[in-house]
N, C-alpha and C positions, 0 to 999 in steps of 0.2 A: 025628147023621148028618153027616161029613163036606160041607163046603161053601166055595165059592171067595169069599174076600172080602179087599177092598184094604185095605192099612193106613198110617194117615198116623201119622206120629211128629211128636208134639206137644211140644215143647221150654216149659216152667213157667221162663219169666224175671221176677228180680226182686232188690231190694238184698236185707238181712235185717230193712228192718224190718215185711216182711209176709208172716209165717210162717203165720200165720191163712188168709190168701187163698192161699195155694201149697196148703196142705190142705184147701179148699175147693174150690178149682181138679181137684182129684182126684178128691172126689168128686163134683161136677158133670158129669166128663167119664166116671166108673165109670157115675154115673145115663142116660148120653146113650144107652155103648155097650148096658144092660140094659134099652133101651127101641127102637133104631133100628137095631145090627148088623146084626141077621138082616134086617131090613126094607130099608134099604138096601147091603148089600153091604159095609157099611166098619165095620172097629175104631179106636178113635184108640186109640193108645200112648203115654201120657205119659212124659217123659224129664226128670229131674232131676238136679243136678248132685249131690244127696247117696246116690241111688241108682244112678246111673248113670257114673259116672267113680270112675276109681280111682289108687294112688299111680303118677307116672311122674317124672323128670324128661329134662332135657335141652332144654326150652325154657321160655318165661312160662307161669306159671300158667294164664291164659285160653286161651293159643295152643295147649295140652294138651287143654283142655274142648272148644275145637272141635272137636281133632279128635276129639276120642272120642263127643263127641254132640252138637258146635251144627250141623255140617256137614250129617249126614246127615238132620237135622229137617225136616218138612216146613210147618207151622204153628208160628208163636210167640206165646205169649198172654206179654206182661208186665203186673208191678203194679209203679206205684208209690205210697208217699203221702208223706212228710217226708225221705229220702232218697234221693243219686244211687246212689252205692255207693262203691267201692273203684278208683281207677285201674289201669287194665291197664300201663299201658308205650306204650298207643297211641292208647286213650278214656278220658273220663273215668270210666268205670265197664267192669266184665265185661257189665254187662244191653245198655248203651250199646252196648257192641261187637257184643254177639249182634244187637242189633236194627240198625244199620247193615249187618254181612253180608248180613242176613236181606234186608234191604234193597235193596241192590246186587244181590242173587241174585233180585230179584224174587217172593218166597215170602210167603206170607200171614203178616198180623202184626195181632194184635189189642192195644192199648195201654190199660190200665184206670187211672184216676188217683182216687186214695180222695183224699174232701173228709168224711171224717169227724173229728170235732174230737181232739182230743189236749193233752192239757197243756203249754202253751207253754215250759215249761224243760224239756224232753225234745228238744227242737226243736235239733238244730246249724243256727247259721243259714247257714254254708258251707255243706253242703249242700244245703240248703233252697233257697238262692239259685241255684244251679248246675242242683238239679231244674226251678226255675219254667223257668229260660230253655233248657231242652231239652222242656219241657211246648210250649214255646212253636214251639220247631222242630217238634218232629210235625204240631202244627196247623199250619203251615206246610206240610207237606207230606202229611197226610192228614187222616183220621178218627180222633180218638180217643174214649174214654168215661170219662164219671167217677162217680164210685158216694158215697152217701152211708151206709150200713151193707152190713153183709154179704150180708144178704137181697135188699139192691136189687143187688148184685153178681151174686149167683145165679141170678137171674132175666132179668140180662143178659148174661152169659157165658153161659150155656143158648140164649137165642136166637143170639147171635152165633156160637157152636159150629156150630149148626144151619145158620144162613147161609153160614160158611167152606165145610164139607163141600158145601153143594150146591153152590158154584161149583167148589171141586176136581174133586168129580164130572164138572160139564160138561166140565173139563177134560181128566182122566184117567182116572176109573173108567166108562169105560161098558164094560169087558170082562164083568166079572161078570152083569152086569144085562140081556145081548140073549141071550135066551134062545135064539134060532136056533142059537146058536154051539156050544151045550152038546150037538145034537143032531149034529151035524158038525164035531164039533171034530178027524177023524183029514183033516179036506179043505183043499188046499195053497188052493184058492181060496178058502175062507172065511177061514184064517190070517192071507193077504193082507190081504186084505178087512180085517179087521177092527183090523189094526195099520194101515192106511192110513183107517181111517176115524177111531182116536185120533189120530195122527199130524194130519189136516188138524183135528180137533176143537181140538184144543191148540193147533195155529198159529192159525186165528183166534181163541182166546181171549189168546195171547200177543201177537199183532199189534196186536189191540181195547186193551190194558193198554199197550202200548207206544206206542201214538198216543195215550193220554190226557195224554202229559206235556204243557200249556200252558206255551209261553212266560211269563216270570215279566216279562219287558219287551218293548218292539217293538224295544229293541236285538237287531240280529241277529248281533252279536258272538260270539267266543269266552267273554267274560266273563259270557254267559249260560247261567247254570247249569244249569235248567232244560232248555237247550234241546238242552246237554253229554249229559244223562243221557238224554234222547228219540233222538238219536244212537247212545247205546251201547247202545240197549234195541233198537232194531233191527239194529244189528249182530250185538248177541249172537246175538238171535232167526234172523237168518240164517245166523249159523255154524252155530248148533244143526240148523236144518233142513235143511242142507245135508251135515251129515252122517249124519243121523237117514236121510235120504230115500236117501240112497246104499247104506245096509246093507239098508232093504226089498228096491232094485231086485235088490242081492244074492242076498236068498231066493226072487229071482220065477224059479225054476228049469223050473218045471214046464212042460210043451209049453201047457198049455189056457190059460196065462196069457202068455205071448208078449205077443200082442197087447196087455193093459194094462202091460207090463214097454216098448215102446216110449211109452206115454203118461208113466208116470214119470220114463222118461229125457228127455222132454220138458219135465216138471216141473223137472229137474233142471237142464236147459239154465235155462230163465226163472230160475227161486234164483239161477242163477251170476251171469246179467246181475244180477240185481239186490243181490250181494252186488259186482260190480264197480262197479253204479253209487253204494251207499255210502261202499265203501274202495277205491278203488281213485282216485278222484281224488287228485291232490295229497299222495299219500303221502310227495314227497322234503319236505312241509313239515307233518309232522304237528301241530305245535304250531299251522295254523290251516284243519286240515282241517274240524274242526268249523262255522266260520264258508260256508265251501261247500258242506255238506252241505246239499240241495234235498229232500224225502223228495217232493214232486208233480212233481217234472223228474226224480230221479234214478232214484227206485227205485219208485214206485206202480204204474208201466204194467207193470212183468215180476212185480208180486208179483199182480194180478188176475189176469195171462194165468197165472200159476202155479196161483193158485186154483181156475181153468176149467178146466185141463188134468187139475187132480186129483181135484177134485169129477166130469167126463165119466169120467172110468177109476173112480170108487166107483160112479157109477151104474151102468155096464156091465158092471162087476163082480158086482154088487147084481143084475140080471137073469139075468148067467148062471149066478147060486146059485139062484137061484127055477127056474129052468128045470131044472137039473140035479139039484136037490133040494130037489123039492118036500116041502111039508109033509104 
């Protein structure tokens, strides 16, 4: 029987010396979808570059792979164990590059590093040297995991799978899953509803991600990195919302929704300020905007009143579908 369910496209990054664990990785994530699809609402769709890309030229090798499928990925599980890879032109590797995008785009990214033994004349030690100290960056800037046989692999990619998708979810998929929607899905005010209820779900989980970057120093300099990428993480976040929230007010056509179509446009006033009070300072000196960006002076007070104004219009919302169509 036909049925509605979200699908994340899962991007398999890694050098070539772990062909084992890319076919592992397959069926770990074949095992997930034949045990939790139907149960949760969600397919993962693995994506590899031997199945999934094809001949093209006219740009770098890797800058071809994005486009055809690191881009549109939503999850990226890599391995590594004794090698980086192959330079692109831009990283020291294709895997390196995938997972820096992945990175900067803010996208889920799981990092597996096998400590299982291997014959030490098999070992290039350029590369090996080059893997330690980007092992070393990630922990530097997240969680990673290391595996000492396949089996202990297995059994942690299975849970970490399982962990990824329920935060997506929180993020994204709750369409599938509220089962009111299915019964009134021809109704302009449930539509509403329910694209403004992912819409605020994903801005707090993107806001919540975005304020976790800590200062790497109590320098409050430009030269703090750290505090570069906490900046652009809410920048982005408020470009996105600012235009995500513009195309709802758009559909709010209908006479019975008026009334919360002036509360989003309210919403949308607060975004503004608060997209002014990040970029809008000191733009004739971009080179030290970062150094004045304030996120408790500049932009916290219009992204609360935003929150309150959008959260009152789901509630309101939320009443007059119970009211109007009852169960």
């Amino acid at each position: 029987m036909p049925r509605l369910s979200t699908v994340y496209d899962v991007l398999i990054a890694s050098p070539s010396d772990v062909g084992t664990e890319r076919q592992e990785a397959l069926k770990v994530i074949a095992k997930w979808n034949a045990v939790y699809s139907q149960k949760e609402g969600v397919i993962l769709n693995p994506i590899l570059w031997e199945t999934h890309s094809w001949p093209k030229f006219g740009d770098r090798p890797q800058a071809i792979l994005n486009e055809q499928m690191v881009n549109g990925c939503d999850i990226l599980i890599g391995f590594f164990w004794t090698r980086i890879g192959t330079p692109t032109g831009l990283e020291e590797s294709g895997t390196v590059e995938e997972i820096k995008k992945f990175s900067k785009a803010k996208k889920q990214i799981s990092l597996y590093f096998s400590m299982c033994p291997i014959n030490p004349d098999s070992i290039n030690n350029e590369q090996y040297e080059k893997l330690k100290k980007f092992k070393q960056e990630c922990k530097e800037l997240g969680l990673v995991a290391e595996y000492d046989s396949i089996e202990d692999l297995k059994d942690k990619l299975s849970n970490g799978i399982t962990r990824i998708v329920d935060d997506l979810q929180k993020r994204f998929g709750f369409i599938p899953r509220i089962g009111m929607f299915e019964k009134f899905e021809g109704s302009d005010i449930q539509k509403i509803y329910k694209r403004l209820y992912v819409f605020s779900n994903r801005f707090d989980m993107e806001l919540e991600r975005a304020l976790l970057v800590k200062p790497t120093t109590t320098d409050d300099s430009f030269g703090n990195i750290s505090r570069i990428y906490k900046y652009e993480g809410i920048c982005g976040l408020l470009d996105w919302a600012y235009k995500d929230l513009w195309e709802i007010y758009g559909e709010m056509n209908d006479p019975e929704i008026q009334d919360h179509a002036k509360k989003v446009k309210c919403a949308i006033r607060c975004i503004t300020f608060a997209k002014d009070g990040a970029k809008g300072k000191d733009q004739l000196f971009t080179g030290f905007q970062y150094m004045y960006f304030n996120y408790e002076r500049d932009v916290k007070q219009h992204i609360e009143k935003f929150i309150t104004t959008l959260n009152e219009c789901l509630t309101s919302l939320n009443k007059q579908i119970k009211e109007n169509y009852p169960e």
